[in-house]
N, C-alpha and C positions, 0 to 999 in steps of 0.2 A: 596286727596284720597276720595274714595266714599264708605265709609259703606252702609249697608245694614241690620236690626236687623230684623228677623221675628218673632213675641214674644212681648208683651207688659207689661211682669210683671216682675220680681224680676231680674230674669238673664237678661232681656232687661235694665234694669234700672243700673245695676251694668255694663253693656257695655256701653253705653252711658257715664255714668260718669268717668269709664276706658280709654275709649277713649278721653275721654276731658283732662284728667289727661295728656297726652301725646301731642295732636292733637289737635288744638283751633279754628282751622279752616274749618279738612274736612268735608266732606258732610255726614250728619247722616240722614236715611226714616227709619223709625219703622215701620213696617207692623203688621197688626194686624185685625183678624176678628171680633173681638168685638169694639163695637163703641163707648167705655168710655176711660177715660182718664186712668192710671196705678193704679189699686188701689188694695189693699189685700185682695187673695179669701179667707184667713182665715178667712174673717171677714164676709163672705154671712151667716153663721147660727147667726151672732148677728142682722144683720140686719131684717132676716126675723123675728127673737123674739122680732124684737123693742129695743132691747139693743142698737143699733150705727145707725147714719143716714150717708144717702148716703155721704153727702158731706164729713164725715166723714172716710170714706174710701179710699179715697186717698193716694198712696203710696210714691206720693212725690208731692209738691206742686203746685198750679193749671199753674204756669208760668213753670215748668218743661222742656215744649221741648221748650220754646221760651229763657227761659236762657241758656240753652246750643245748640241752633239751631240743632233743629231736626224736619225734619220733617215728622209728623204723617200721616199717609193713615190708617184711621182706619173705623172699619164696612166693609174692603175688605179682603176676603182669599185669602191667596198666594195660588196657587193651581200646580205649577210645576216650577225648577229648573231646570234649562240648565246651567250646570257648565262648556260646551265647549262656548258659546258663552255669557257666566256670565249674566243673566239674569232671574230674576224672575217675573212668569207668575202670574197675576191677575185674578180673578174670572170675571171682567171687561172687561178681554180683553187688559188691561195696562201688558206693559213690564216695570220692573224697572229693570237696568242694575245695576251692581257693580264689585267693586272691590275686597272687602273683605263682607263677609258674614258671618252673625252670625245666628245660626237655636237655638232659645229660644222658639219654638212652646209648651214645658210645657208637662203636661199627657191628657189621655182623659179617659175619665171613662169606665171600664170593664163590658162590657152589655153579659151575659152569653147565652148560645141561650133557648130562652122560646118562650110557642105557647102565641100569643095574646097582644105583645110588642107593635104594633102600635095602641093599644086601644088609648082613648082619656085617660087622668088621670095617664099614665105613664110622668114619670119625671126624671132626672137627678140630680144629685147634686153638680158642680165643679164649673160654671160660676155665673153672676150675674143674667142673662137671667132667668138661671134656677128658682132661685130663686122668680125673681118676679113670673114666671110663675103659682109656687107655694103658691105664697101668693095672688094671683088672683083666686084663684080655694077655698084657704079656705076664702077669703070674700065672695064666689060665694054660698058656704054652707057646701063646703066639710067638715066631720067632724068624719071621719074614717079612718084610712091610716096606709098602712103595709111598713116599711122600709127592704129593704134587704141590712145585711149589718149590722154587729154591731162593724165595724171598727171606725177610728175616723171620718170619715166624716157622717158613719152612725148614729150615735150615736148624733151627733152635730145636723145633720137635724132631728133624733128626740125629743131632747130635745126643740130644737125652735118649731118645732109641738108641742107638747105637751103646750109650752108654750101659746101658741096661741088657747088651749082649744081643739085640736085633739086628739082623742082615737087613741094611735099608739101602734102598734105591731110590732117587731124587728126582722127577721128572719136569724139567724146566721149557719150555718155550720158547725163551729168551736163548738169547747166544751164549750166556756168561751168565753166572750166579750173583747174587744180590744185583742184576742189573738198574735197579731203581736209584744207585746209593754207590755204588762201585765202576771204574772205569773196566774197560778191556784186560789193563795190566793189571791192577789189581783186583778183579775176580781172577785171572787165573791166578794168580799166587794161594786167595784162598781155598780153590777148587783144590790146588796141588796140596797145602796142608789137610783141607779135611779127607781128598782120599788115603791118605796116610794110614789117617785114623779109620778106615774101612767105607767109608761112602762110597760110594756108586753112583753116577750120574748120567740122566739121556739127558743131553741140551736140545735145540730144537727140536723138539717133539713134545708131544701129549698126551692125557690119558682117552683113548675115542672110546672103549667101552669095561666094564670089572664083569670081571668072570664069575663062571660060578652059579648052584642053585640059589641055597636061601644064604649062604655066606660066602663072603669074598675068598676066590681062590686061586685071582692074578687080574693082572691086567693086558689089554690090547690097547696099545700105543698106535698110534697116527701110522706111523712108520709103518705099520705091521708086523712088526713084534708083540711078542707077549714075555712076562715077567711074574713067575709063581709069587704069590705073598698070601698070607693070609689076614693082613690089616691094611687099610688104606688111610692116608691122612690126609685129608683136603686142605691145604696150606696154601691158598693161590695169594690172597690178598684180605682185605678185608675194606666193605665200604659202609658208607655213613646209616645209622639205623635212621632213616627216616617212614619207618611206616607208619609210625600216630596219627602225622602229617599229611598222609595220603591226602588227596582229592579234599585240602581242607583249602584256606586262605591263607595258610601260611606258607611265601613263597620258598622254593626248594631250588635250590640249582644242582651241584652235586651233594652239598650237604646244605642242611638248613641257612639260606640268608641271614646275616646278624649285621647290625651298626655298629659303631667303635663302643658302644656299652651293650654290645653281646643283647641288642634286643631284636625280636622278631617282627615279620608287618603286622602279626599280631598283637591288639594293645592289653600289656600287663604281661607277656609272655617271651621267655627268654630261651638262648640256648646257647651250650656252651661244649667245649669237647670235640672227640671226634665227628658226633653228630653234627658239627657245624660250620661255618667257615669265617676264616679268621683270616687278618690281613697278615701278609707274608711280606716281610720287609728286604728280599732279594727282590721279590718277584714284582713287587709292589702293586699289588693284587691281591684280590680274596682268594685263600685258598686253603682246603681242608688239610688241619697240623696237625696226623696223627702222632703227638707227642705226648707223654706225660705232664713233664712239667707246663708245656702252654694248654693242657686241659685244664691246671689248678689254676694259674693266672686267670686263664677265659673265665671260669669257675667265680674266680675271687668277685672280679670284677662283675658279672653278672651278678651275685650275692649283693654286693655293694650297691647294684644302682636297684635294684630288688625292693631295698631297703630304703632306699633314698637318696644316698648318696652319689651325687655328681662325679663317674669316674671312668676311665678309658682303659680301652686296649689296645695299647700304644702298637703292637706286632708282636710277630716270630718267625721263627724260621726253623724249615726244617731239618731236624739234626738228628743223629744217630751215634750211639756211643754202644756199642757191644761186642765181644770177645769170643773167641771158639778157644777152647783150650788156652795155653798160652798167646794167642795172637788176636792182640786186642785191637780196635780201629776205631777211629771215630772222625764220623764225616760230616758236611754241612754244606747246605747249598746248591749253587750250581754245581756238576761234577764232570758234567760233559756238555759244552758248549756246544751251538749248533750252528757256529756264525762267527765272521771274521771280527766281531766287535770286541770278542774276549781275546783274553792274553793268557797264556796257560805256562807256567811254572814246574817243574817236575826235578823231584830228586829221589834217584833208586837205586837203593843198594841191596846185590843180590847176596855178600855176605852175610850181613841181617837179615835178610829178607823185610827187609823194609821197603816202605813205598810213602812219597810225601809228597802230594801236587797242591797246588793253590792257582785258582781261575781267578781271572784281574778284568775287571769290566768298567772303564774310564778309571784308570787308577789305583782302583779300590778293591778288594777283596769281595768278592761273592760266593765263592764256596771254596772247600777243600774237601783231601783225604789224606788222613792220617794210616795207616797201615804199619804195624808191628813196633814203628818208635811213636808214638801218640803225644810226647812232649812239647808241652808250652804250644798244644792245640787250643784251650783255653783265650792265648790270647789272639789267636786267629779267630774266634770266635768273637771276642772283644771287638776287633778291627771291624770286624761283617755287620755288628749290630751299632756300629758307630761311624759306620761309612769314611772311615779314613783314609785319605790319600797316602798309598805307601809308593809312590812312585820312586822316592829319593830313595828309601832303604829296601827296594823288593826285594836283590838281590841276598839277603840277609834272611828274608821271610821263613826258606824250610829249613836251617841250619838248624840243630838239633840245641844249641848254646841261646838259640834267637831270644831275646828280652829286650825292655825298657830300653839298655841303654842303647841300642839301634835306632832308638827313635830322636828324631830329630830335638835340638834342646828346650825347643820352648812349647813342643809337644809333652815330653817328660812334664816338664813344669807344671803344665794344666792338668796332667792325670797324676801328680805326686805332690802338689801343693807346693809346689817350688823345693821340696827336698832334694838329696841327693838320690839319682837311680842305682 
């Protein structure tokens, strides 16, 4: 058999080793436009603050495609798909043929349309590229920079600026920072810690035009302000890379359509990742999980049926586990109801500065937020993917002590093999 993976991160990685699981033999080519070896883009705002070194970021280890033989063509874009004559066209001019196809091509960042985009000092935030590019510009002098974008990749590139002795200013849209992920209360509590640490923030507002001849030398906001900088970081969001796809037969909705083995309406052709959409087990709907780990599962399980092997993707959900400084969160779910169906939970201590809500939708847990005490979130997370009725012990749910033995006795039982909790 002759695979095929376009994609070089999480869901690529989870195909490859799905496929091995089954296949010890066929032929695996990772395509890939960037020319490092698989490594985690979560990790590009540690690296630009100096927190983690390159060699450090490796998503799996340096012999990766040589113990399970694959081979890389990497620094070349796939640039079109002929699924009548199975063949993927290279930026090269190289045709790679296949049998089975996997499209892992991930997100691309949301560039909104503004005058003055192709100044010099505009910047990205999603690859590694990016990033150095950006850490060349501030050893170069830069030392002013407006983020658009106070989502989490916005907020991460500015924290690494910041760290690196950059005056940044945040420019969000939204009411309240991480608005995707965070309620009312708990975006302000982290707006209040990271201005601490020197951020700057316009909420409702945008960037309408960047200043400047051939390099960025501020911006004009919505508002009608302007803001000197000499870097800008486009940090809006990031959506599904669906351009291969364009105008083909493979239907697209916000990311590629997939069935519970991650296959497309394409026959032989899979997708997996942020490129795709996966069933959300809050939501109980298809819906694009830009997570890590449900890229490697999506991944796996694609690789697996690739191969031949009969196997699902039972769901996910999405979740969020990241930290600014010492104030670490981690959320899941619903977070802000829209409807008297839910039941909302709240416990906030402004000593700690903690924050710990849990939303109940017929009994059962659908989301939370963890802020600053993040304990035994884990097994709120457990509850969410296991739909359990916590009706009898909710009250117990955000207690900081909360475990097993709150749970009812012959609950305990089934999740501890009749031991003691």
């Amino acid at each position: 058999m002759n695979y095929v993976i376009i994609g070089n991160s999480a869901a690529a990685v989870g195909a490859v080793e799905g496929i091995r699981q089954v296949d010890s033999k066929g032929r695996i080519t990772v395509i890939s436009d960037e020319p490092y070896h698989t490594y985690s883009r979560p990790l590009i705002s540690y690296w630009l603050a100096g927190k983690v070194a390159e060699d450090k970021m490796i998503y799996r280890d340096r012999n990766f495609y040589e113990v399970n033989s694959v081979t890389p063509v990497l620094g070349v874009r796939a640039e079109k798909i002929n699924f009548k004559s199975k063949k993927v066209k290279l930026a090269d001019g190289t045709d790679v043929p296949f049998e089975k196809l996997l499209i892992a091509t991930g997100g691309k960042p949301i560039v909104p349309p503004m005058t003055g985009l192709n100044k010099k000092g505009v910047y990205s935030f999603l690859k590694f590229d990016d990033v150095k590019e950006i850490e060349k510009a501030v050893s170069a002098g830069s030392k002013k920079a407006v983020v658009i974008g106070a989502g989490l990749i916005g907020l991460k590139a500015a924290e690494a600026l910041a760290k690196l002795g950059v005056e940044v200013t945040v420019v969000e849209l939204a009411d309240r920072v991480l608005p995707a992920i965070l309620d009312e209360h708990a975006a302000s509590m982290v707006q209040e810690y990271l201005e601490k640490y020197g951020l700057k923030f316009e909420l409702n507002n945008t960037v309408a035009k960047i200043l400047g001849k051939s390099s960025v030398s501020g911006v004009a906001l919505q508002s009608g302000a302007e803001i000197a900088c000499d870097m800008l970081v486009v940090a809006i969001g990031v959506q599904p890379n669906t351009d291969l796809v364009k105008d083909t037969d493979v239907r697209v909705n916000r990311g590629i359509v997939v069935n519970e083995k991650m296959e497309t309406s394409a026959a032989g052709v899979y997708a997996a990742g942020d490129v795709s959409e996966g069933f959300d087990i809050v939501y109980g709907t298809s819906r694009v999980l830009p997570l890590l780990p449900n890229a490697y599962l999506q991944g796996e399980v694609a690789g697996r049926n690739m191969a031949g092997a009969e196997t699902v993707f039972a769901g996910g959900l999405a979740m969020n586990a990241i930290g600014f400084g010492d104030l670490p969160m981690l959320t899941a779910g619903i977070i802000k109801p829209d409807s008297d169906e839910f039941e909302v939970l709240v416990q906030a201590d402004p000593e700690t500065k903690s924050y710990r809500k849990a939303v109940l939708r017929n009994g059962c847990i659908v989301g939370y937020i963890c802020l600053n005490r993040v304990d035994r979130a884990g097994i709120l997370t457990g509850l969410i993917k296991d739909k359990v009725d916590v009706s009898g012990f909710k009250d117990r749910l955000l207690s900081l002590d909360f475990g097993y033995i709150d749970f009812p006795e012959e609950f305990r039982k089934s999740r501890l093999g009749g031991g003691a909790a």
